[in-house]
PDB file of N, CA, C and O in Angstrom:
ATOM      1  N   UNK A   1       6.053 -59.520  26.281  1.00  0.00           N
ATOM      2  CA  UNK A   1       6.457 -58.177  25.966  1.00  0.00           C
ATOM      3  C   UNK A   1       5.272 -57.211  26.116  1.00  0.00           C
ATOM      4  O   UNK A   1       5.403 -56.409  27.041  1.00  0.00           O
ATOM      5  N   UNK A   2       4.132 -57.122  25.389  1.00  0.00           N
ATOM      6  CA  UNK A   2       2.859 -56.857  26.101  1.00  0.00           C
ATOM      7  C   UNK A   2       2.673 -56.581  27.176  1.00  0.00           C
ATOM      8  O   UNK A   2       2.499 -55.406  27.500  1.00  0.00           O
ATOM      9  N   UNK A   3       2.651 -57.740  28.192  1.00  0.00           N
ATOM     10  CA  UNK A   3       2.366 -57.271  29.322  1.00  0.00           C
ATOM     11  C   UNK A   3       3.075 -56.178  30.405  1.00  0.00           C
ATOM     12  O   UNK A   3       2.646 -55.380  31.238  1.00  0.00           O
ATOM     13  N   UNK A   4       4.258 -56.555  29.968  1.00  0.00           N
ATOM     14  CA  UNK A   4       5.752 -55.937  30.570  1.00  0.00           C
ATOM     15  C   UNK A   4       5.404 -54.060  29.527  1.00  0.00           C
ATOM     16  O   UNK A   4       6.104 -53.109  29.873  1.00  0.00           O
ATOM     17  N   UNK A   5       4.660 -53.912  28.731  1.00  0.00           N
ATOM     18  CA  UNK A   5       4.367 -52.574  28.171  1.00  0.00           C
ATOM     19  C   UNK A   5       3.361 -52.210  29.113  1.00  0.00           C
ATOM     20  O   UNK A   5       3.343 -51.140  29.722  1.00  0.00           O
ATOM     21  N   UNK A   6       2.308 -53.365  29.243  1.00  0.00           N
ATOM     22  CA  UNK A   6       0.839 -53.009  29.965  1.00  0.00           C
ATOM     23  C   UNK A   6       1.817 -52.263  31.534  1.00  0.00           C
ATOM     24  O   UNK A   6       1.759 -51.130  32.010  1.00  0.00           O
ATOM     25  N   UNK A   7       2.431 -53.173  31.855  1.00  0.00           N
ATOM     26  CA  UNK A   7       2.684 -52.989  33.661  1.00  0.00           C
ATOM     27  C   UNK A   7       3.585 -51.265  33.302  1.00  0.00           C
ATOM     28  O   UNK A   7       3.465 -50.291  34.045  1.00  0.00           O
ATOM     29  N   UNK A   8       4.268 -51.281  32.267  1.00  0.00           N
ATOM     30  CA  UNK A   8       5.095 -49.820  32.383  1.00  0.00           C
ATOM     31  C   UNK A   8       3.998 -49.223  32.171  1.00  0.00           C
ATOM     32  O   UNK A   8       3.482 -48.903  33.241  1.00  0.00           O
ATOM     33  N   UNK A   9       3.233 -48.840  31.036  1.00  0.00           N
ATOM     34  CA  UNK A   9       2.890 -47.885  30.765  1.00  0.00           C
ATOM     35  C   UNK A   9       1.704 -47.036  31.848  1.00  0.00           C
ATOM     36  O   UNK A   9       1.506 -45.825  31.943  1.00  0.00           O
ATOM     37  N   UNK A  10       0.763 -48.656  32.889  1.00  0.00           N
ATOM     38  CA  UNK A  10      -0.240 -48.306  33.824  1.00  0.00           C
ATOM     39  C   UNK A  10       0.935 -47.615  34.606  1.00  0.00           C
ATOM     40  O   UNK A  10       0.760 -46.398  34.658  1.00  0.00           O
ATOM     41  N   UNK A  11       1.991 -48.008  35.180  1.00  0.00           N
ATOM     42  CA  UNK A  11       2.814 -47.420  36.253  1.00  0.00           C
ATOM     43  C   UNK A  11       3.232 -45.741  35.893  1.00  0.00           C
ATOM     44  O   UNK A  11       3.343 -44.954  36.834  1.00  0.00           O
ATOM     45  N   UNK A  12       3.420 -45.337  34.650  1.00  0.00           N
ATOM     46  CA  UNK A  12       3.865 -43.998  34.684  1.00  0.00           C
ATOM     47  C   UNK A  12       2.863 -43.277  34.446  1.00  0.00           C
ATOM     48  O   UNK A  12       3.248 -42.108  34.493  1.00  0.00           O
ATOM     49  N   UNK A  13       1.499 -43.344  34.153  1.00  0.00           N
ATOM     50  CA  UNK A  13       0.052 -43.266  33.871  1.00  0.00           C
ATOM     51  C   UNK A  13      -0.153 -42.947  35.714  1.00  0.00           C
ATOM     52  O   UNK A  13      -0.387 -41.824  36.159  1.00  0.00           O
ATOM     53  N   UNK A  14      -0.017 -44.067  36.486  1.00  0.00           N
ATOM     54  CA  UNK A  14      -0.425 -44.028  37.438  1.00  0.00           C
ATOM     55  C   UNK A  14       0.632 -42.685  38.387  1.00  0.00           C
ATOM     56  O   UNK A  14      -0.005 -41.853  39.033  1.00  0.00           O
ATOM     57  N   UNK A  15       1.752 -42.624  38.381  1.00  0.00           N
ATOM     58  CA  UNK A  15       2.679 -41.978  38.565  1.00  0.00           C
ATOM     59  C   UNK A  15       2.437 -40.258  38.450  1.00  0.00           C
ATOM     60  O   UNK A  15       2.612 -39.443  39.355  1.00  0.00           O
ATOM     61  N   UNK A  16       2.033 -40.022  37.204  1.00  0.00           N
ATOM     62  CA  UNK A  16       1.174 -38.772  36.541  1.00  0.00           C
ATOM     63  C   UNK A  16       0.545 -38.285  37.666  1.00  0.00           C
ATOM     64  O   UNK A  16       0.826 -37.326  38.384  1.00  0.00           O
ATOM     65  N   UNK A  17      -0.294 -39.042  37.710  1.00  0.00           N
ATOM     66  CA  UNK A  17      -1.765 -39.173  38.250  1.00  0.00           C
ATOM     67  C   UNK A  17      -1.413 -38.520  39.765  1.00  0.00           C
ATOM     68  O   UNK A  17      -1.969 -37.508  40.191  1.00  0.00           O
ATOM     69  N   UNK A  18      -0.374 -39.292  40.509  1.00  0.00           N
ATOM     70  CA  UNK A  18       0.086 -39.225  41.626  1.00  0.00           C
ATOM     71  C   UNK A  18       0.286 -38.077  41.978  1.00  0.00           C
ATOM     72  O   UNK A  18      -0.230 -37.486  42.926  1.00  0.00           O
ATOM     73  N   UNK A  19       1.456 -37.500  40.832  1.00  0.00           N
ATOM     74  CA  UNK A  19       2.294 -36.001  40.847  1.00  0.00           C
ATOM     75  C   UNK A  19       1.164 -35.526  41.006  1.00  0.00           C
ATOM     76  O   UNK A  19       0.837 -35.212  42.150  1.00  0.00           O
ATOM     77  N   UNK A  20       0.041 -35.294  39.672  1.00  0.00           N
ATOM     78  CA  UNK A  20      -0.836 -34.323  39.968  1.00  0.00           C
ATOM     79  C   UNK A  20      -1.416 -34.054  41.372  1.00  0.00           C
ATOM     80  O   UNK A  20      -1.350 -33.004  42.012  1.00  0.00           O
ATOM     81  N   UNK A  21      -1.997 -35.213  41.717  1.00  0.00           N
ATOM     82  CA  UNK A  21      -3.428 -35.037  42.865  1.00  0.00           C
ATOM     83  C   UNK A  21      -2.200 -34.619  43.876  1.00  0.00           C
ATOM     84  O   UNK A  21      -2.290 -33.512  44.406  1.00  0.00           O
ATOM     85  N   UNK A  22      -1.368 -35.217  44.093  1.00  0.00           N
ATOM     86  CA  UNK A  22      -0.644 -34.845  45.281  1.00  0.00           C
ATOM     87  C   UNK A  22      -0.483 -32.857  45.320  1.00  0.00           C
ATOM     88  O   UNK A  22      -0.647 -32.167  46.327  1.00  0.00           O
ATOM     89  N   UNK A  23      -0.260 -32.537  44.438  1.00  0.00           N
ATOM     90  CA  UNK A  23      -0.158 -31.254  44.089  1.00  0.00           C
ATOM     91  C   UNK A  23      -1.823 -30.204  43.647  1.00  0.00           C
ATOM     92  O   UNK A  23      -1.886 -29.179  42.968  1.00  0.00           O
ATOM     93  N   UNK A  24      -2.815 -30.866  44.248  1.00  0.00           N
ATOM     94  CA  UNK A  24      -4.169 -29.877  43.572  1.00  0.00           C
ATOM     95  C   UNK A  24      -4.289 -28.722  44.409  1.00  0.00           C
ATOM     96  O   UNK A  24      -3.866 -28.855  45.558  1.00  0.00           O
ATOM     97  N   UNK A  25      -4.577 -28.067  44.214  1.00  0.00           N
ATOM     98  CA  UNK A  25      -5.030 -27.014  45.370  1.00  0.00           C
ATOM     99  C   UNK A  25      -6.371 -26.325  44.728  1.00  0.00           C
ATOM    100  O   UNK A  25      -7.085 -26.834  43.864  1.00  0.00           O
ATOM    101  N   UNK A  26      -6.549 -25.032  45.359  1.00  0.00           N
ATOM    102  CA  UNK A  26      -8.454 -24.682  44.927  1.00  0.00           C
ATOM    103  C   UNK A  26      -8.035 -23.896  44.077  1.00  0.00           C
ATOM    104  O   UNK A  26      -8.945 -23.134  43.750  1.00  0.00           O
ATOM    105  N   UNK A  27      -6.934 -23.658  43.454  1.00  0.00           N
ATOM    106  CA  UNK A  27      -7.050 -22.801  42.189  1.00  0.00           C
ATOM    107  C   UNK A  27      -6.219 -23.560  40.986  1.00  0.00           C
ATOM    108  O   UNK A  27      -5.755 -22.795  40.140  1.00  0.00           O
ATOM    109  N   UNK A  28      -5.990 -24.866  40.814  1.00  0.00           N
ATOM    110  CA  UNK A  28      -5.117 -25.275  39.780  1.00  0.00           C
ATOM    111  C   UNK A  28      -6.067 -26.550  39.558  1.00  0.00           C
ATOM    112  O   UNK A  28      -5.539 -27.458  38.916  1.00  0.00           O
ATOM    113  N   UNK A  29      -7.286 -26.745  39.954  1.00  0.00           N
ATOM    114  CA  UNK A  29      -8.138 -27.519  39.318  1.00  0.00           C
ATOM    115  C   UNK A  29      -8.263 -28.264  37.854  1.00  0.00           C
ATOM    116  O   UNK A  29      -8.217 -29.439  37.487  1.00  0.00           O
ATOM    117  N   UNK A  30      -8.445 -26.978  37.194  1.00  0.00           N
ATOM    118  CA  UNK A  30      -8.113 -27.077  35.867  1.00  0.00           C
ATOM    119  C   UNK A  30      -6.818 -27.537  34.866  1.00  0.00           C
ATOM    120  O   UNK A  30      -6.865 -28.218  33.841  1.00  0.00           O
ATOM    121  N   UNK A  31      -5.705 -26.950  35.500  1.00  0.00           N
ATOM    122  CA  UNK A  31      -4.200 -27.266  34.841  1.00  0.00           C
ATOM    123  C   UNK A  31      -4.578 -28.989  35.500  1.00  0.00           C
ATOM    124  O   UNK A  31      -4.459 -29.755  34.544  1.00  0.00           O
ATOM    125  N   UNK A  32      -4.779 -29.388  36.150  1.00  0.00           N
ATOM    126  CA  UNK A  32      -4.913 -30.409  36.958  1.00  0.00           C
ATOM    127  C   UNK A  32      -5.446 -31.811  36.176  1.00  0.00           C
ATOM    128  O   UNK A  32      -5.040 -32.943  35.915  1.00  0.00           O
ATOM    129  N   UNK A  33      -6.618 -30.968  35.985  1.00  0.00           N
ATOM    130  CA  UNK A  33      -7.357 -32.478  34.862  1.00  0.00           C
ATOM    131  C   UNK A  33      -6.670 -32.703  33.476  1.00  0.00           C
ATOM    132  O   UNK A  33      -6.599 -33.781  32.886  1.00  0.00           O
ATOM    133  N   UNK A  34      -6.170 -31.484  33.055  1.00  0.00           N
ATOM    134  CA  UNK A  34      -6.064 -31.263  31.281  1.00  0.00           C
ATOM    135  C   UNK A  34      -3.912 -31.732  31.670  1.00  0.00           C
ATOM    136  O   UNK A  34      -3.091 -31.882  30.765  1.00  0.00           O
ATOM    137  N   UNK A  35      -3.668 -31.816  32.823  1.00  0.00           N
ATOM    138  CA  UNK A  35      -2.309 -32.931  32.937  1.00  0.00           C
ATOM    139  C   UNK A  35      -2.500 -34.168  33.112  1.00  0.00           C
ATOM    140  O   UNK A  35      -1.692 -34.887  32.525  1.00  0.00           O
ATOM    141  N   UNK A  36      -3.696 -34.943  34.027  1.00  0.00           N
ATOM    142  CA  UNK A  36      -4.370 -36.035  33.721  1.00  0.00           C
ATOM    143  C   UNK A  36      -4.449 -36.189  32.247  1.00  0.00           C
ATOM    144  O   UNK A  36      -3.488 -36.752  31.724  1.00  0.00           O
ATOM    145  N   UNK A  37      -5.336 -35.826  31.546  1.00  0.00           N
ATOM    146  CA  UNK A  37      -5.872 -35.933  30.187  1.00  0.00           C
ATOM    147  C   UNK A  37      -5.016 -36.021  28.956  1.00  0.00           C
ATOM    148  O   UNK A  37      -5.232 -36.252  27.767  1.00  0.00           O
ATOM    149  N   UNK A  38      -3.905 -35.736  29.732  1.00  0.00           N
ATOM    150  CA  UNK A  38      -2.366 -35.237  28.757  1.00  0.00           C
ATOM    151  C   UNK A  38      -1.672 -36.272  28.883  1.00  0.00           C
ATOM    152  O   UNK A  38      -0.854 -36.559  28.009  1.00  0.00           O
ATOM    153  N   UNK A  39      -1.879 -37.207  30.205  1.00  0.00           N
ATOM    154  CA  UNK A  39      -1.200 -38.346  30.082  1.00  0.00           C
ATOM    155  C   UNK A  39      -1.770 -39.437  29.691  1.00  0.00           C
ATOM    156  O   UNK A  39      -1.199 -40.520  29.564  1.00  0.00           O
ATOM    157  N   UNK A  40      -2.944 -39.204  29.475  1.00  0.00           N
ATOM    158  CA  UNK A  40      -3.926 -40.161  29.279  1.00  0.00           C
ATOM    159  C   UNK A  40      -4.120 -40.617  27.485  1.00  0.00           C
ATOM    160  O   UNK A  40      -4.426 -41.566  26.763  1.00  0.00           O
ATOM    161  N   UNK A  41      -3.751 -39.363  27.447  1.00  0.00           N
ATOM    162  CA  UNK A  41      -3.931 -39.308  25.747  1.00  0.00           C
ATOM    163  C   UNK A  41      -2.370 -40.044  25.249  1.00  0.00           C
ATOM    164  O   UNK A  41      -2.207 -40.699  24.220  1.00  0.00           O
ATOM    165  N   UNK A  42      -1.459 -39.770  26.149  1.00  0.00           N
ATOM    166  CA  UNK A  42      -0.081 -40.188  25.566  1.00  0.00           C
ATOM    167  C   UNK A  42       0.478 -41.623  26.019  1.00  0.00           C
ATOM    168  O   UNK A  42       1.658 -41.960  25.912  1.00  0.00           O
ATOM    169  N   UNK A  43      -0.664 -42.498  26.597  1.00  0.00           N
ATOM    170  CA  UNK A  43      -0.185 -43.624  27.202  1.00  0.00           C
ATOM    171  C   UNK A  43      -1.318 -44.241  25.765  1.00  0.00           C
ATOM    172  O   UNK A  43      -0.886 -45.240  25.189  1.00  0.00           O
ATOM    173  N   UNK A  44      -2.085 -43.914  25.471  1.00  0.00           N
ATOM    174  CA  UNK A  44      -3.070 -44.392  24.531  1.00  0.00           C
ATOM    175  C   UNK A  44      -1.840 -44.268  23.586  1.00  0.00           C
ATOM    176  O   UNK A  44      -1.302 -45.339  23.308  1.00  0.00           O
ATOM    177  N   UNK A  45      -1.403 -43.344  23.144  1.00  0.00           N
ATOM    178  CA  UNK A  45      -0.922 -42.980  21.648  1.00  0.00           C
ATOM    179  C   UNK A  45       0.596 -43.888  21.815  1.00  0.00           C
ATOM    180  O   UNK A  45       1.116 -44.351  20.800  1.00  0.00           O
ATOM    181  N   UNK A  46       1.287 -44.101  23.292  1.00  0.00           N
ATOM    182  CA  UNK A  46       2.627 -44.867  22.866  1.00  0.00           C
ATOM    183  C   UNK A  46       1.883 -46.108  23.141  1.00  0.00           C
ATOM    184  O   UNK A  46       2.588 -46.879  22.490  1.00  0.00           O
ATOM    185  N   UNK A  47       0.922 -46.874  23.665  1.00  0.00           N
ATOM    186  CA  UNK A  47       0.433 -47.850  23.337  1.00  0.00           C
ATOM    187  C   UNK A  47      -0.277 -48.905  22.553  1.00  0.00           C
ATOM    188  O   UNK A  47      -0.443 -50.124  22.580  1.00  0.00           O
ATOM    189  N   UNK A  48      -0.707 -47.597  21.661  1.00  0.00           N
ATOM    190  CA  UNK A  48      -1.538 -47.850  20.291  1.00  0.00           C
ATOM    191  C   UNK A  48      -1.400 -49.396  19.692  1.00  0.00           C
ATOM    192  O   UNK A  48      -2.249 -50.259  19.470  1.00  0.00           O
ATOM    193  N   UNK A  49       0.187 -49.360  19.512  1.00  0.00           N
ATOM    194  CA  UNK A  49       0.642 -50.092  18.606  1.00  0.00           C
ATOM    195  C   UNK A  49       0.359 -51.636  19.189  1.00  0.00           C
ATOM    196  O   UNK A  49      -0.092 -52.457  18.390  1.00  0.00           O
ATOM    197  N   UNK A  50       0.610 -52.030  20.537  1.00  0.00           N
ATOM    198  CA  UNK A  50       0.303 -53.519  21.008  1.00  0.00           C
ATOM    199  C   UNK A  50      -0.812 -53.098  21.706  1.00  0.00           C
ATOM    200  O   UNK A  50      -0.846 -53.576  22.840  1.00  0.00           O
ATOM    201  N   UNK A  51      -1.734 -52.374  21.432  1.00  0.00           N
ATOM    202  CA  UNK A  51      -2.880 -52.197  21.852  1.00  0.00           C
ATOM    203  C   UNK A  51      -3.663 -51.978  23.545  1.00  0.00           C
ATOM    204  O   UNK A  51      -4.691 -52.271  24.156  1.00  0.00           O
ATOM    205  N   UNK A  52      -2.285 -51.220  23.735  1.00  0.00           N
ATOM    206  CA  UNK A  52      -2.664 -50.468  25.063  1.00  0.00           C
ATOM    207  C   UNK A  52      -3.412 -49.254  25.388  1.00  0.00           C
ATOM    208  O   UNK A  52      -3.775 -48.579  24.425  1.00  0.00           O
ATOM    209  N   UNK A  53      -3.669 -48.904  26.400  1.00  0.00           N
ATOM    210  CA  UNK A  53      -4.808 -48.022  26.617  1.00  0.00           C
ATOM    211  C   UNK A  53      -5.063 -47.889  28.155  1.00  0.00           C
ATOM    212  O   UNK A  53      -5.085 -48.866  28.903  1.00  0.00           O
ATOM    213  N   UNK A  54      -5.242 -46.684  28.535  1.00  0.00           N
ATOM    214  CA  UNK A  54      -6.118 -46.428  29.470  1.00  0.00           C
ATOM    215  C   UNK A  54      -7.566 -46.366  29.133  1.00  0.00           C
ATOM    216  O   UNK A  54      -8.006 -45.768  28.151  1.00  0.00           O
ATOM    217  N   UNK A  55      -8.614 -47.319  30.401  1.00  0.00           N
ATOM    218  CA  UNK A  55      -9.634 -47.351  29.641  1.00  0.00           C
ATOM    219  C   UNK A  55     -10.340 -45.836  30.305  1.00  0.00           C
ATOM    220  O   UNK A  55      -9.653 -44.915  30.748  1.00  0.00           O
ATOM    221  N   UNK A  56     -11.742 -45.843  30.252  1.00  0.00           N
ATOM    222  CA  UNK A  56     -12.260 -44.447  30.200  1.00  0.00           C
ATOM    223  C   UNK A  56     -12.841 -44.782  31.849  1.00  0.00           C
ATOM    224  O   UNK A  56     -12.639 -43.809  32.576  1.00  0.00           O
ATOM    225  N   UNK A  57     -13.295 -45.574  32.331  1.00  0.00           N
ATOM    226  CA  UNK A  57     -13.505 -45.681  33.363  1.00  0.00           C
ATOM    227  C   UNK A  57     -12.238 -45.721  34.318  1.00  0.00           C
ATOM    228  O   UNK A  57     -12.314 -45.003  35.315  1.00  0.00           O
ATOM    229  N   UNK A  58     -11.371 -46.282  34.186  1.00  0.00           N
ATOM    230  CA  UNK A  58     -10.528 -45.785  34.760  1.00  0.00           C
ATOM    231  C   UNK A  58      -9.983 -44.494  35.073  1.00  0.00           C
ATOM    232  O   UNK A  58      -9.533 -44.146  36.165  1.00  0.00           O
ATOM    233  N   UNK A  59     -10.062 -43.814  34.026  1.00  0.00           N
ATOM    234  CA  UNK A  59      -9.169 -42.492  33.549  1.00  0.00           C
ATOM    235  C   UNK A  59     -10.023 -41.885  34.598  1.00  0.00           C
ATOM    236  O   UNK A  59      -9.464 -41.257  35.497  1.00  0.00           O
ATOM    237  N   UNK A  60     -12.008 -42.062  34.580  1.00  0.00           N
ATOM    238  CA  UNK A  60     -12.812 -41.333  35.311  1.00  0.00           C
ATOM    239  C   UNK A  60     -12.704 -41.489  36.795  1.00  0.00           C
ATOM    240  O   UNK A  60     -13.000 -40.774  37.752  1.00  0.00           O
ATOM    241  N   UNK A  61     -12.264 -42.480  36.672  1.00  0.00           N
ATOM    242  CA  UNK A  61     -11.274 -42.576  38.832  1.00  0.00           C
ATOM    243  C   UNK A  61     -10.503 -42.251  38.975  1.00  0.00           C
ATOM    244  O   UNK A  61     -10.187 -42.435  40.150  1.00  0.00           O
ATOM    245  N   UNK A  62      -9.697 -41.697  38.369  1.00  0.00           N
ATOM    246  CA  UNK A  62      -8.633 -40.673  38.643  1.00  0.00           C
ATOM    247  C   UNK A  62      -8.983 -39.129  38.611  1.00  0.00           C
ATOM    248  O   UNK A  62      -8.374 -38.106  38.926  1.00  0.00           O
ATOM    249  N   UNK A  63     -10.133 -39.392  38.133  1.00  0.00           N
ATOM    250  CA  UNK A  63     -10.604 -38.298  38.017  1.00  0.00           C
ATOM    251  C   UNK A  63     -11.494 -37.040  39.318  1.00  0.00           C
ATOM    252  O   UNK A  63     -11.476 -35.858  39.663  1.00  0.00           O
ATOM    253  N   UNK A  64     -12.328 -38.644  39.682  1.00  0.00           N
ATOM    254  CA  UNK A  64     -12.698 -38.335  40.443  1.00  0.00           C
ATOM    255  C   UNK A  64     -12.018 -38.459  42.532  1.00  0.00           C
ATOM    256  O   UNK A  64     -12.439 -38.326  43.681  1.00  0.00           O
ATOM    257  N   UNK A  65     -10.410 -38.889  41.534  1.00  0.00           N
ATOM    258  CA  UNK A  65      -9.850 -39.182  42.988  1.00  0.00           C
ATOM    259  C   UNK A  65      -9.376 -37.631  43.070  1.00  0.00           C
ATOM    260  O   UNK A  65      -9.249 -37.201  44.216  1.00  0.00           O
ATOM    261  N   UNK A  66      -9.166 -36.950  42.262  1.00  0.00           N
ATOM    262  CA  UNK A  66      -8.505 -35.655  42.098  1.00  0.00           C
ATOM    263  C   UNK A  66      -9.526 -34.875  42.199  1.00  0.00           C
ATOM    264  O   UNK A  66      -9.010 -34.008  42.904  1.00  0.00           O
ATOM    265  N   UNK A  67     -10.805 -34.451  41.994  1.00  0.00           N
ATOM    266  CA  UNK A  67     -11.461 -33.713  42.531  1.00  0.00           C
ATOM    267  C   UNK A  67     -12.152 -34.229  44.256  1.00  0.00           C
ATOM    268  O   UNK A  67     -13.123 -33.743  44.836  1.00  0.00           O
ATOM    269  N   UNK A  68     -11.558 -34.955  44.554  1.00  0.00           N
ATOM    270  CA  UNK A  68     -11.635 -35.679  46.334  1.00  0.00           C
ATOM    271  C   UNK A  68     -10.389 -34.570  46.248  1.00  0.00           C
ATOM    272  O   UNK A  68     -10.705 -33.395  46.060  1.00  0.00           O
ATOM    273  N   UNK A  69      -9.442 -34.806  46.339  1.00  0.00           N
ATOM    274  CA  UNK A  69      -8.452 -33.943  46.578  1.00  0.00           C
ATOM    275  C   UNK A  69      -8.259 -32.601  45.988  1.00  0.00           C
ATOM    276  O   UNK A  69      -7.115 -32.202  45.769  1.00  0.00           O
ATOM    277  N   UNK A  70      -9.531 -31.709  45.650  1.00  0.00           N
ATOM    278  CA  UNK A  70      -9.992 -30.692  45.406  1.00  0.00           C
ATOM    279  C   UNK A  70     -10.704 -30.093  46.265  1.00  0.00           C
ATOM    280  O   UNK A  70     -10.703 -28.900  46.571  1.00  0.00           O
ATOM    281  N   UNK A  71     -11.461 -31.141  46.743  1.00  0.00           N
ATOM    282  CA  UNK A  71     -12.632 -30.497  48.148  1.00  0.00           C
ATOM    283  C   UNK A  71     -11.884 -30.660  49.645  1.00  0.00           C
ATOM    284  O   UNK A  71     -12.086 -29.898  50.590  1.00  0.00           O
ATOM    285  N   UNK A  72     -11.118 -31.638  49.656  1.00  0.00           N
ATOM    286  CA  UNK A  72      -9.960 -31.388  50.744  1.00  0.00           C
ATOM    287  C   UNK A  72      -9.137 -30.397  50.737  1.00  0.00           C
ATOM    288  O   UNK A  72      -8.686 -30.146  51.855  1.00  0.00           O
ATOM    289  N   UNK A  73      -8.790 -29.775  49.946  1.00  0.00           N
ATOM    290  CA  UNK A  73      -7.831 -28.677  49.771  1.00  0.00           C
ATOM    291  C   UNK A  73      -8.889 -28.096  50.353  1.00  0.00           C
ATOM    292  O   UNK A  73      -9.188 -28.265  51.536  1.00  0.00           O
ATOM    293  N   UNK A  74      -9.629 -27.246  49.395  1.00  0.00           N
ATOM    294  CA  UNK A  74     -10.942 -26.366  49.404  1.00  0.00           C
ATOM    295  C   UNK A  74     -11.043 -26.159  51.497  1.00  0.00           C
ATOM    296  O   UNK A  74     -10.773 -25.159  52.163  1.00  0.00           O
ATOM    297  N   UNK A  75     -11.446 -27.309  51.889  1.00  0.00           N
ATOM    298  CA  UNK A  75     -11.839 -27.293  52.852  1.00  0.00           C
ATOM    299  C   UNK A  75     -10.835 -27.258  54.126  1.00  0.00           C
ATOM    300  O   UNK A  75     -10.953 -26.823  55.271  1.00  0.00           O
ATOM    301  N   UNK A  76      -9.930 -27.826  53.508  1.00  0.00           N
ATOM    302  CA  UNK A  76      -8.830 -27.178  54.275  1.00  0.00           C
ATOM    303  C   UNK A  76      -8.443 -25.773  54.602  1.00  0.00           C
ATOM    304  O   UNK A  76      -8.174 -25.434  55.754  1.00  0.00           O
ATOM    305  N   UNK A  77      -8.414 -24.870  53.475  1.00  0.00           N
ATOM    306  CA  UNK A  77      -8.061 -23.838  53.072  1.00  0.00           C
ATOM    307  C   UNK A  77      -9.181 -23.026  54.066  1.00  0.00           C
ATOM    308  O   UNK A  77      -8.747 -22.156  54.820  1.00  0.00           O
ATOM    309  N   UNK A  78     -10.484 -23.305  54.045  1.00  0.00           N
ATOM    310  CA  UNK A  78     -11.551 -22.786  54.853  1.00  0.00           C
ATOM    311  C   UNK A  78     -11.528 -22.908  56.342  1.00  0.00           C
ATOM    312  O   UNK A  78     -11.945 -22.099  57.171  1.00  0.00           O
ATOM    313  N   UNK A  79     -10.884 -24.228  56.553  1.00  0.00           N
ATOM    314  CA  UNK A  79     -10.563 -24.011  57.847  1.00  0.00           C
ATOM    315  C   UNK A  79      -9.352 -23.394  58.594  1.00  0.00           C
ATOM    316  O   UNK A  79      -9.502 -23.204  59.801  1.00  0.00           O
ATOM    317  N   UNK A  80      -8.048 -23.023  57.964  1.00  0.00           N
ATOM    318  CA  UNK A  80      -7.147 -22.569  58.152  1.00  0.00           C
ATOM    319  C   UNK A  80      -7.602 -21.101  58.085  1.00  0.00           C
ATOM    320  O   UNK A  80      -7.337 -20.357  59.029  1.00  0.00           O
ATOM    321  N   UNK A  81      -8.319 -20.622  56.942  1.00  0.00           N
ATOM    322  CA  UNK A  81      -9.168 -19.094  57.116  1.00  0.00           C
ATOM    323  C   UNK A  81      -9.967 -18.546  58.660  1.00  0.00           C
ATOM    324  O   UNK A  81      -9.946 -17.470  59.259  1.00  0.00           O
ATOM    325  N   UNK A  82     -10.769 -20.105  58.972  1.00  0.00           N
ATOM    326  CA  UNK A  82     -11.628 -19.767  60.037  1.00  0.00           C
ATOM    327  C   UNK A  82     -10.969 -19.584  61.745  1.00  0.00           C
ATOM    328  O   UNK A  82     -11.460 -19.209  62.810  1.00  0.00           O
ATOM    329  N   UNK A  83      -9.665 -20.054  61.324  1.00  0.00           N
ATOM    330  CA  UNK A  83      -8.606 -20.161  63.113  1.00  0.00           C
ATOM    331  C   UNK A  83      -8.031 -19.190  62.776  1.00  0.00           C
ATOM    332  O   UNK A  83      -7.587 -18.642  63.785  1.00  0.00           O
ATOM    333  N   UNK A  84      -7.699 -18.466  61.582  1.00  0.00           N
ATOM    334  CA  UNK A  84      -6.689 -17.082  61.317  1.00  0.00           C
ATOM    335  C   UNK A  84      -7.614 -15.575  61.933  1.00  0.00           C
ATOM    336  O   UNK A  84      -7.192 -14.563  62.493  1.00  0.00           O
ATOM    337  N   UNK A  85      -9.236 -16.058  61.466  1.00  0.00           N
ATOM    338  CA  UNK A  85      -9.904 -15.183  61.813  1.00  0.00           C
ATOM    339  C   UNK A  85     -10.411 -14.390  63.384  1.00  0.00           C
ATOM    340  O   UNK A  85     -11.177 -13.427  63.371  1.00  0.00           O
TER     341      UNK A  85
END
């Protein structure tokens, strides 16, 4: 039963994660992490009880997969500026 919590709860954790980055652009950075952080906090808190968790290193690769997909936007956005020009 545990584990079958572990495998849901990483999957909609991971899912989150997905929605977000798939969706970053160069101005929603912020709403961006603090919806990470929002799921992060709520997979801890419905897991509490059989002692689930996202750990912190993890959480920080998602983190840093979403600001990868911050500087791609970014740089996208710069190059679509530079062929308009």
């Amino acid at each position: 039963m545990i584990k079958d919590m572990q495998k849901l709860l990483i999957r909609a954790f991971n899912s989150e994660c997905d929605s977000v980055i798939s969706k970053v652009k160069f101005n929603n950075i912020e709403s961006a992490e603090k919806r990470i952080k929002g799921s992060k906090d709520a997979v801890s808190k419905l897991g509490k009880v059989m002692g689930v968790a996202i750990t912190d290193s993890y959480y920080n690769l998602k983190i840093n997969e979403m600001y990868l997909a911050y500087e791609y936007a970014q740089k996208s956005r710069k190059k679509k500026k530079s062929k308009d020009a």
